[in-house]
C-alpha positions in Angstrom: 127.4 64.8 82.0 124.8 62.2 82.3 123.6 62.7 85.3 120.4 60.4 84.7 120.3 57.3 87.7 120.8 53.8 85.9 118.7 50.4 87.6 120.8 48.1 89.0 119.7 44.6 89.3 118.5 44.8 92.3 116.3 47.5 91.5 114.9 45.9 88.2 114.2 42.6 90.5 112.1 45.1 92.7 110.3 46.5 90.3 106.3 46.5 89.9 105.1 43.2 88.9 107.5 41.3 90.5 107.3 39.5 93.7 108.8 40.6 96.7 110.9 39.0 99.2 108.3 39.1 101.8 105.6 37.5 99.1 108.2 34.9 98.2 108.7 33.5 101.7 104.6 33.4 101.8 104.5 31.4 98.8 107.4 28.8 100.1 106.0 28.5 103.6 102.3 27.8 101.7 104.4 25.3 100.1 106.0 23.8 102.6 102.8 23.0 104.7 101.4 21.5 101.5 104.0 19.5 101.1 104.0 18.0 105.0 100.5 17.4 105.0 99.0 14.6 103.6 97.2 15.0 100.5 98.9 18.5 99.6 97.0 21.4 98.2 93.5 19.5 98.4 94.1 18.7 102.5 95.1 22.3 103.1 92.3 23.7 100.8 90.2 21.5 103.1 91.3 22.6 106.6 91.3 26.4 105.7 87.2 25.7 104.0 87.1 24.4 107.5 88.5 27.1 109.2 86.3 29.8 107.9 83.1 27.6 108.5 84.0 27.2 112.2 84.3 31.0 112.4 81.2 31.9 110.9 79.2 29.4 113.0 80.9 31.5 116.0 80.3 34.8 114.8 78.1 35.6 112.1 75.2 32.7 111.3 74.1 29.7 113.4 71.9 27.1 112.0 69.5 26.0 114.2 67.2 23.0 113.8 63.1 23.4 115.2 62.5 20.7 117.6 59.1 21.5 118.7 55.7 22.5 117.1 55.8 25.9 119.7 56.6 28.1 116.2 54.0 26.2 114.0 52.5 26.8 111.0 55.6 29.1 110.9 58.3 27.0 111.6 58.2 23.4 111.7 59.6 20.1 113.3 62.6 20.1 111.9 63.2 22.7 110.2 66.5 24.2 110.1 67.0 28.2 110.7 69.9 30.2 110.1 70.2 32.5 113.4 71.9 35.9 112.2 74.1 36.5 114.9 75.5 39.8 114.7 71.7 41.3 114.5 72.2 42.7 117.6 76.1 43.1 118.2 76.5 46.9 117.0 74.3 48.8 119.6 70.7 47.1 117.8 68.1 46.0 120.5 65.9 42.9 119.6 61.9 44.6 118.4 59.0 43.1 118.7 58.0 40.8 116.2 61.4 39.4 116.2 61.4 35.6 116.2 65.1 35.1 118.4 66.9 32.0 119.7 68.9 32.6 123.1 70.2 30.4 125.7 67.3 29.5 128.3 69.3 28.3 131.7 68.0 29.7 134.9 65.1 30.8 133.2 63.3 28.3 131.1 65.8 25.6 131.1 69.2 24.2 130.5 68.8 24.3 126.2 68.1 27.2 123.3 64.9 28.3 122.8 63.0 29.9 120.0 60.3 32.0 120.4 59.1 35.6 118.8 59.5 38.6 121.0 55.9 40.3 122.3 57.2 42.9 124.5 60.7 44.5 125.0 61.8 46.7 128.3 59.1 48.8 129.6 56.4 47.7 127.4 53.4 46.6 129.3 51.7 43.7 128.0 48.3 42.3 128.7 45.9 39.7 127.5 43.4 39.9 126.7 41.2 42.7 125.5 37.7 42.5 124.5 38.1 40.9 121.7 40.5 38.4 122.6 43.5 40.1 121.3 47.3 40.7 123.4 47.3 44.5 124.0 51.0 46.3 124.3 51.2 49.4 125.6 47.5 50.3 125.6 47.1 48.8 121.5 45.5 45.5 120.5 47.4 43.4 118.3 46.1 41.4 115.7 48.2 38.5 115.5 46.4 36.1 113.0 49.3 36.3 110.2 51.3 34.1 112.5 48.8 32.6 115.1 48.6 28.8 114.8 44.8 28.5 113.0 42.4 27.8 115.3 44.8 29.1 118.5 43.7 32.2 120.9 46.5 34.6 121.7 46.3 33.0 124.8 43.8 30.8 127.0 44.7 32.5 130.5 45.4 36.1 131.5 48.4 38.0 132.2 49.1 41.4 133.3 53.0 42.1 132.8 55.1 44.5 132.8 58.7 44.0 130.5 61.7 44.9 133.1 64.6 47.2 131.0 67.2 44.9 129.2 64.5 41.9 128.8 62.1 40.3 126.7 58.4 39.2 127.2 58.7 35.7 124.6 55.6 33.7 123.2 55.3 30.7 120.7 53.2 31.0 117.5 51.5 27.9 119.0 50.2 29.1 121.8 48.5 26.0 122.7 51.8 24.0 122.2 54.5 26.2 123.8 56.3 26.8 126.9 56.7 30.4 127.0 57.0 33.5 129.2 53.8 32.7 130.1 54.4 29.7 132.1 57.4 31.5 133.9 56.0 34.1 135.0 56.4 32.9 138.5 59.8 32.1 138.4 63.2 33.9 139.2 63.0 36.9 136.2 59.2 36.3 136.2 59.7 34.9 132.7 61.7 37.6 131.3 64.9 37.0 128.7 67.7 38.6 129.3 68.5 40.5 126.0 72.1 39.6 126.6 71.5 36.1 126.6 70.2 36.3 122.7 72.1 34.1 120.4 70.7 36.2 117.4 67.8 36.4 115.1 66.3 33.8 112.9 66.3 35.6 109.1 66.0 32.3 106.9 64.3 28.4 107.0 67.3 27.0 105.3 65.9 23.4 105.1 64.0 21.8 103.6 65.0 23.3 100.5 61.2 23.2 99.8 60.5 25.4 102.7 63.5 27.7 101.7 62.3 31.5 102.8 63.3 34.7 104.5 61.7 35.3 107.9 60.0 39.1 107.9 59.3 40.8 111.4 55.2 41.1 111.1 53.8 44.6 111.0 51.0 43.6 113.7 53.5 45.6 115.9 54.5 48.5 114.1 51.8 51.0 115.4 52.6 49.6 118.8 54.0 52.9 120.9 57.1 52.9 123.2 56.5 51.5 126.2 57.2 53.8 129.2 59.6 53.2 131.7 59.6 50.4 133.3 59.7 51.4 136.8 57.3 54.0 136.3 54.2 51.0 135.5 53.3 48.7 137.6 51.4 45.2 136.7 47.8 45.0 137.4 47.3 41.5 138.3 49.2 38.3 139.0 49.9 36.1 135.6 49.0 32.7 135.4 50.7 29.4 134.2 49.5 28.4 130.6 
């Protein structure tokens, strides 16, 4: 006897290849929404291009445009930056060097900032040494790949030390930026709070003629880990600059 099983018709239907119920009433329901919305397939196309713009903007990349001259030659008026926001979403802590864009209420004001991080939690950060130069954590940095030209690190002393979860923030212009500096007297002595970092800057999008990827300097890479935070203490009051 043949005891071999034969397809029925519903079994060739389902066979590989073939569309499934479940991927039919997909293809009618994308249909149907085409077909109630003005313009069809183009308006659709349209609102989903939309969509995934809106949720990338929210999650992943931020442009944001440079409206002062505090990040000059570096970045300038008007230039747009995309802000990579899930640089520090995954247990990653901003490093020095960074330049990072975060939300400034209660601290420096009611807008986003940008500014490139000099000292991180428990670092202790001074200016200046003898020859001028910010010192973290007992070594001078040499800051003239990113220094405005003809800008000092900074034209009055400070003597800080970075609380645990915040950031010590300076502008490349030192002589045209509101910074920690200036805070340093106010509630959280000028300090970010890391969680208040709306991500990194890692490209100038525009101008087009300005296009480039932003690189964390390696004045800070022989820099050693600060100590704890509570275990320094600040030598000296910081002044207003």
């Amino acid at each position: 006897m043949d005891t071999e099983a034969q397809p029925t018709e519903r079994d060739r239907s389902s066979g590989p290849g073939t569309p499934g119920t479940g991927e039919r009433s997909r293809f009618a329901l994308v249909s149907r929404i085409t077909e109630w919305l003005p313009g069809g397939a183009i308006t659709l196309t349209l609102f989903v291009c939309l969509l995934f713009l809106l949720l990338l903007n929210a999650f992943v990349v931020q442009p944001f445009q440079i409206p002062s001259g505090s990040m000059e030659q570096g970045l300038r008026i008007g230039d747009r930056v995309l802000v990579n926001k899930l640089a520090y979403r995954f247990g990653a802590e901003p490093r020095r060097g960074d330049v990072v864009v975060f939300d400034g209420t209660g601290y420096f004001g009611d807008a986003d900032y940008i500014k490139r991080v000099v000292g991180v939690g428990g670092d202790h950060v001074v200016c200046c040494d003898k020859e001028g130069r910010i010192e973290v954590n007992g070594r001078s940095v040499d800051e003239t790949a990113f220094l405005y030209p003809g800008d000092t690190p900074s034209t009055v002393p400070f003597d800080v030390v970075v609380p645990d979860g915040r950031l010590f923030v300076l502008g490349d212009h030192r002589g045209d930026s509101s910074d920690s500096r200036d805070h340093l007297g106010s509630p959280g002595g000028g300090m970010i709070p890391v969680g208040d970092v709306i991500g990194r800057a890692d490209w100038i999008a525009w101008p087009a003629a300005h296009w480039t990827r932003l690189h964390r300097p390696a004045a800070y890479a022989h820099v050693p880990a600060g100590e704890a935070a509570g275990a320094m203490r600040p030598k000296g009051a910081g002044a207003h600059g």
